[in-house]
C-alpha positions, 0 to 999 in steps of 0.5 A: 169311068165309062158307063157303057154296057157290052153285050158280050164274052170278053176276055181283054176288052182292050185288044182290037183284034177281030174278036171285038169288033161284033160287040153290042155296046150301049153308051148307057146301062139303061135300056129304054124299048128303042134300044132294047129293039135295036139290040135284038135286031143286032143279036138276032132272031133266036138269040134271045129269050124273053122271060116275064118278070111281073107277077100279079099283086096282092088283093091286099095291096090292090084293095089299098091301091084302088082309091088312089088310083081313082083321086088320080084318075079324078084329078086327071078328069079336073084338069083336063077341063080347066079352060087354057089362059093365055099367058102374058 
């Protein structure tokens, strides 16, 4: 079973005929940016939208967040300051 993902209309992914040869294939379903770059250079300006899927969290949940982002903060400041050991 192959994990490649095809960026276009097929009717018979089999066929080898001209109709195939301007797909878009990425060897994984994971799009990391380089890719993501790479695959809007190969479709062309214009040729995609952009829709933002974030959205603003909860005061609920940023008031819960809030004191362990500062321990990870802290705890980022610590080690940052332990001496490097050489090691044997």
């Amino acid at each position: 079973m192959s994990l490649k993902t095809r960026f276009k209309n097929l009717g018979n992914i089999l066929a080898q005929d001209e109709t195939q040869t301007r797909v878009f294939v990425l060897e994984s379903p994971v799009l990391t940016t380089g890719m993501y770059e790479r695959m809007l250079l190969a479709v062309g300006a214009g040729a995609t939208i952009h829709i933002d899927c974030t959205f603003i969290a909860p005061l609920r949940a940023r008031s819960r967040a809030r004191p362990c982002v500062r321990r990870w903060t802290a705890s980022r400041a610590r080690r940052s300051r332990r001496p490097l050991t050489a090691r044997p």
